[in-house]
C-alpha positions as CSV (number, residue, x, y, z in Angstrom):
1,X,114.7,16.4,-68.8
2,X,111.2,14.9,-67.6
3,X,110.8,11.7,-66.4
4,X,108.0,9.6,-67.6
5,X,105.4,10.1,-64.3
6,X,105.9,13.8,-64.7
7,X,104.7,13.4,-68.0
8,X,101.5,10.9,-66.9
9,X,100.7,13.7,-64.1
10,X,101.0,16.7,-66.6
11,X,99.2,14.6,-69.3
12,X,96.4,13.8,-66.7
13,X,96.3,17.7,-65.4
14,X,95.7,18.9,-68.8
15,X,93.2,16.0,-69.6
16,X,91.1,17.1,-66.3
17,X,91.1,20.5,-67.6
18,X,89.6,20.3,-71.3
19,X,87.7,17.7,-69.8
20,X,85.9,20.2,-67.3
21,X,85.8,22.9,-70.0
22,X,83.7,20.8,-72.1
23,X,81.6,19.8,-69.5
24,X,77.7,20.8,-69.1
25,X,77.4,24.2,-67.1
26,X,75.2,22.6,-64.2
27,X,78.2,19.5,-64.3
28,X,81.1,21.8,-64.3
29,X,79.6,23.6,-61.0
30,X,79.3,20.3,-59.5
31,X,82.9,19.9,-60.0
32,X,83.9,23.1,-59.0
33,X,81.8,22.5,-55.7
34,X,83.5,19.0,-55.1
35,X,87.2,20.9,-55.5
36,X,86.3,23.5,-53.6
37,X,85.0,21.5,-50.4
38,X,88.2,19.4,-50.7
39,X,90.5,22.7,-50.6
40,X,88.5,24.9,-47.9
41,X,89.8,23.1,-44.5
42,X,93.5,23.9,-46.2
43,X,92.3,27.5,-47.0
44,X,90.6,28.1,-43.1
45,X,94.0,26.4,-42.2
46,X,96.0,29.0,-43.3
47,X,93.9,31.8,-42.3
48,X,93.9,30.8,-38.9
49,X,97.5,30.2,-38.5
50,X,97.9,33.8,-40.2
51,X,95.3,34.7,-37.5
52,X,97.2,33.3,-34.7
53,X,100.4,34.9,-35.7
54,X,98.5,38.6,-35.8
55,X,98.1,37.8,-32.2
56,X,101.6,36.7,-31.4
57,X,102.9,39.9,-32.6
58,X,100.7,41.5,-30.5
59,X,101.2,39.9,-27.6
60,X,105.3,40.8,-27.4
61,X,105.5,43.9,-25.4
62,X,108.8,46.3,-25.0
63,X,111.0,45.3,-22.8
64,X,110.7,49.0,-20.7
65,X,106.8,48.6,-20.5
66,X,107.2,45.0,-19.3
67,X,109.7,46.4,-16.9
68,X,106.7,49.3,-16.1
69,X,104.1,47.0,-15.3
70,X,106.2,44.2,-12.9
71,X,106.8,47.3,-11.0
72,X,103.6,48.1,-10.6
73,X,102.0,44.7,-9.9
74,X,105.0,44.5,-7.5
75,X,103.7,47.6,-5.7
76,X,100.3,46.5,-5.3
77,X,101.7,43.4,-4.3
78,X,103.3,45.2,-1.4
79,X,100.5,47.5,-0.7
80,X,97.7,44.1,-0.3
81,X,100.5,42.8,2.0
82,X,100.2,46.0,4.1
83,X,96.8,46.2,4.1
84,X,96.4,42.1,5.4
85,X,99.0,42.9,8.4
86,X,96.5,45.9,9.1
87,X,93.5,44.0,9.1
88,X,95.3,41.1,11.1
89,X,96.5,43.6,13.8
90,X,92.5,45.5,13.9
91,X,91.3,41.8,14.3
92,X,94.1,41.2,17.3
93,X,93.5,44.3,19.0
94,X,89.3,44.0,18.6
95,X,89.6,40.4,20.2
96,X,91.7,41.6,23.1
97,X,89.6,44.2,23.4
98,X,86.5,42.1,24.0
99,X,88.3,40.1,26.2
100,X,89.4,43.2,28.2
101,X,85.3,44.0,28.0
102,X,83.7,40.5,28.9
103,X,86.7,40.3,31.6
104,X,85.1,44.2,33.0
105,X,81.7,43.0,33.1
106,X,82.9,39.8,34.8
107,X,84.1,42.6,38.1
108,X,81.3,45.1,37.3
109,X,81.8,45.7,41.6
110,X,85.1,47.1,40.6
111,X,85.3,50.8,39.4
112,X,87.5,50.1,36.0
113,X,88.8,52.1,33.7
114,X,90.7,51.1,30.7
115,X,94.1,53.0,30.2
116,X,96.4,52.1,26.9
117,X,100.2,52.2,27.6
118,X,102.0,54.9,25.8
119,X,105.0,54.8,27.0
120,X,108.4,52.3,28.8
121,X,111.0,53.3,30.8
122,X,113.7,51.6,29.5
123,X,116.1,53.2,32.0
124,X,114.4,51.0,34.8
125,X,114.6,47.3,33.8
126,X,111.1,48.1,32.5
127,X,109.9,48.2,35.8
128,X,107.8,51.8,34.7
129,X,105.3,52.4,32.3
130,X,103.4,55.7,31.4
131,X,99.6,55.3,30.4
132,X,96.9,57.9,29.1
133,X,95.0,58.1,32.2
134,X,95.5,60.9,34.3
135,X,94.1,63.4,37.1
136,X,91.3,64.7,35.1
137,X,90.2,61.3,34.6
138,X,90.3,60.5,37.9
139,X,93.7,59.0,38.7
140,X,95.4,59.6,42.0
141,X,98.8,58.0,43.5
142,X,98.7,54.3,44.7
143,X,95.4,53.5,42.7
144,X,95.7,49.9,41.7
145,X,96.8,48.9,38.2
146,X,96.1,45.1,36.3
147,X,95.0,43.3,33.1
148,X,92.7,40.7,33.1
149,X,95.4,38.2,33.5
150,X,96.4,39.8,37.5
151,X,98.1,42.3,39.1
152,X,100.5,44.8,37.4
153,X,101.3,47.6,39.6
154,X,100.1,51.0,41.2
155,X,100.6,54.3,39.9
156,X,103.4,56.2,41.5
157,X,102.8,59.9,39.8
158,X,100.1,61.7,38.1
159,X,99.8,64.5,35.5
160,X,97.4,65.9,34.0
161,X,96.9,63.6,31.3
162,X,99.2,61.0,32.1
163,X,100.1,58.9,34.7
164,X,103.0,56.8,35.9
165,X,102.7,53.2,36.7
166,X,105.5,51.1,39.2
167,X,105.3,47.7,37.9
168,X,105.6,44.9,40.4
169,X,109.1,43.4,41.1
170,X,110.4,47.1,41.2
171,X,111.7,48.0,44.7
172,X,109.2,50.7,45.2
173,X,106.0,48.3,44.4
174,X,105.6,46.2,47.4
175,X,102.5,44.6,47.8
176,X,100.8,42.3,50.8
177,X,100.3,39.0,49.3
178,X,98.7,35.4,50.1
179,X,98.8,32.1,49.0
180,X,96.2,30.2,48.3
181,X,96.5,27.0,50.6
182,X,95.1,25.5,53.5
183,X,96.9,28.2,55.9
184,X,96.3,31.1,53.9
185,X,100.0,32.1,54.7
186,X,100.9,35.6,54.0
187,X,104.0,37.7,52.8
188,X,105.5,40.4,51.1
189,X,105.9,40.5,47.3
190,X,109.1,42.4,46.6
191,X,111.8,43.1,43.8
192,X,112.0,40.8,40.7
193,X,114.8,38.2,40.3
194,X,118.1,39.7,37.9
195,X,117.5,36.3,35.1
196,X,114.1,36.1,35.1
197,X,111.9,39.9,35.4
198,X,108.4,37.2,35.3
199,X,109.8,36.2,38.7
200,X,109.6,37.8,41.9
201,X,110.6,37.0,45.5
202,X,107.5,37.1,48.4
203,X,109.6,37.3,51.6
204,X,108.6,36.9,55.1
205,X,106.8,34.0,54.9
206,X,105.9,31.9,58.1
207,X,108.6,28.7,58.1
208,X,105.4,26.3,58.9
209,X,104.3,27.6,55.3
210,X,102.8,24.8,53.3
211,X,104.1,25.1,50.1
212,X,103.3,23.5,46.8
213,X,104.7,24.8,43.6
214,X,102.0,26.0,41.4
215,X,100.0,27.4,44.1
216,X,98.2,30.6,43.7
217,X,99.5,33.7,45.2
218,X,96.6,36.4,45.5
219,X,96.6,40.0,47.1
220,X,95.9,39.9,50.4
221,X,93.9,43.1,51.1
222,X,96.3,44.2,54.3
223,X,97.8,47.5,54.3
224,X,94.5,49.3,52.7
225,X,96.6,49.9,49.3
226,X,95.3,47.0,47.0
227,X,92.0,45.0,47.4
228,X,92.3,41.6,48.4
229,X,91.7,38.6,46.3
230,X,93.6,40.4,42.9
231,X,95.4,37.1,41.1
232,X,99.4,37.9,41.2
233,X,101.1,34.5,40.1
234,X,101.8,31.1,41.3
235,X,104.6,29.6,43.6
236,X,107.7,28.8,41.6
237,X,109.8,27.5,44.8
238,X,111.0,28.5,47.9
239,X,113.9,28.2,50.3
240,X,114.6,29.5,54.3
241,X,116.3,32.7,54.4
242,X,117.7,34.6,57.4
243,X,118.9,31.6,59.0
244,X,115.8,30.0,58.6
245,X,113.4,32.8,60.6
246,X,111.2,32.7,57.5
247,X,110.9,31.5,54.0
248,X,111.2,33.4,50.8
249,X,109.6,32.3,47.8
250,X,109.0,32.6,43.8
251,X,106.3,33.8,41.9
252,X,105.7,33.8,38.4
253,X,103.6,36.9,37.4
254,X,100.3,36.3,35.8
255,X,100.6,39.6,34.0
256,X,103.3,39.6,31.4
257,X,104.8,43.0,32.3
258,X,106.7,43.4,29.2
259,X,104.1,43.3,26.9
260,X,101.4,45.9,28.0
261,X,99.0,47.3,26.2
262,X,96.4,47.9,27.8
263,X,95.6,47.6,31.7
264,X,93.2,48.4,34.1
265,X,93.3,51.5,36.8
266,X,90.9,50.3,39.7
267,X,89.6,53.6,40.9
268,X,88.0,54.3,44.6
C-alpha cells in the first residue's frame, strides 16, 4: 500500500505532465530545453564510462601474447646490453690506441711498430707471448719488445707471420739494467720472484750501491741488445747476497706483463 509522500510525488509527476501538455508550443520547448540541460552531464556521464569500459576490454591481452611480447622486449633488452659492452670496449681499445699513437710520435727516433698479442703460453708462468708481427714484416731474433708503459721483452723466434716474445723475469730474458741515482749503478735484471711475477731480481749490483726504494731502474744500453734509457720499473728493496760481494735487488715492472695487448717491436 502507498504511503502518503508517494502519493504527493506521483500527484505532482502527473500535475507537471498535463501541465506541460497544455502549455504554449514556444513555452513547452523552453521546458523541454531546461530538462534537457539538467539531464545531459548524466547522459555524457554514462557514455563516457561506457567509453572507458570499451577500452578496458581492449586493453586485456591473452596471457600467451603477453608471454610473446616479455620475451621479446626481454631479447632486445639483451641485445642493447650487448651492443653497450661493444661500444664500451671500441671506446677502450680507440683510447689506448691513441695513447699507443701520441706515445709513438713522442719516440718518433725509434723505428716502432705496433704488434697485437694473439697468443699466451700458459705452459711458462706466462713468461711467452706470441704476436702478429713476423719476418716479412721485418722482425728478427733479439729485437726489442715494450708498451708505452717500459720494457717487456725481446723476441726469441720468428715465423713467417708470427713471432715469439720472452717476457722479462723469464730465465732466458736477461737484460743490462741501471738505476737511476747519483752513481748510476748497474746490474743484471734476471728471473721473476715465485709470489709476485710484477717483481723481478737485478743481481750483481755494486755493495756501495745507493739505494732508495722507488728509484727508477732503466736499460742500460751495454751488451748492444737493448737501447739504453728504455723505463723497466722501480726499486722495491734490496739485500746482500753471496756473502755480501754484491747486492740483489727488486723491481716492479712498469709494463704489466699479464695484460698485453698490444706492444711495441723496436726494429734496427
Amino acid at each position: 500500500m502507498l504511503k502518503r509522500p508517494q502519493y504527493v510525488v506521483g500527484f505532482l509527476a502527473v500535475a507537471l505532465a498535463l501541465a506541460a501538455l497544455s502549455l504554449p508550443e514556444s513555452a513547452a520547448a523552453r521546458l523541454k530545453l531546461a530538462l534537457g540541460s539538467l539531464f545531459l552531464p548524466l547522459f555524457g556521464l554514462v557514455g563516457a564510462a561506457q567509453h572507458a569500459a570499451d577500452r578496458a576490454s581492449q586493453a586485456v591481452l591473452p596471457r600467451s601474447e603477453l608471454i610473446r611480447r616479455n620475451e621479446s622486449l626481454r631479447r632486445e633488452n639483451e641485445q642493447l646490453r650487448l651492443q653497450a659492452m661493444q661500444a664500451a670496449a671500441i671506446a677502450r681499445e680507440n683510447e689506448r690506441l691513441r695513447q699507443q699513437l701520441g706515445w709513438q710520435q713522442r719516440h718518433s727516433a725509434w723505428n716502432l711498430k705496433l704488434a697485437r698479442v694473439i697468443l699466451r703460453d700458459p705452459a711458462n708462468w706466462w713468461r711467452t707471448v706470441h704476436i702478429d708481427l713476423g719476418r716479412r714484416d721485418g722482425a728478427r731474433e733479439n729485437l726489442p719488445v715494450l708498451t708505452s708503459d717500459g720494457l717487456v721483452g725481446r723476441i726469441a723466434a720468428v715465423g713467417l707471420m708470427r713471432s715469439q716474445v720472452v717476457l722479462l723475469g723469464d730465465p732466458a730474458c736477461r737484460v743490462s739494467a741501471q738505476v737511476l741515482n747519483e752513481t748510476r749503478d748497474t746490474g743484471v735484471l734476471g728471473a721473476a720472484g715465485p709470489l709476485d711475477r710484477a717483481l723481478v731480481d737485478l743481481d750483481f749490483l755494486p755493495r756501495s750501491a745507493v739505494l732508495q726504494p722507488g728509484q727508477a731502474v732503466v736499460t742500460s744500453g751495454l751488451g748492444g741488445l737493448f737501447p739504453a734509457g728504455i723505463p723497466i720499473g722501480q726499486i722495491v728493496d734490496w739485500r746482500p747476497v753471496e756473502s755480501g760481494l754484491y747486492l740483489r735487488a727488486r723491481v716492479r715492472l712498469a709494463a704489466h706483463l699479464s695484460a698485453l695487448e698490444e706492444v711495441w717491436v723496436l726494429l734496427p
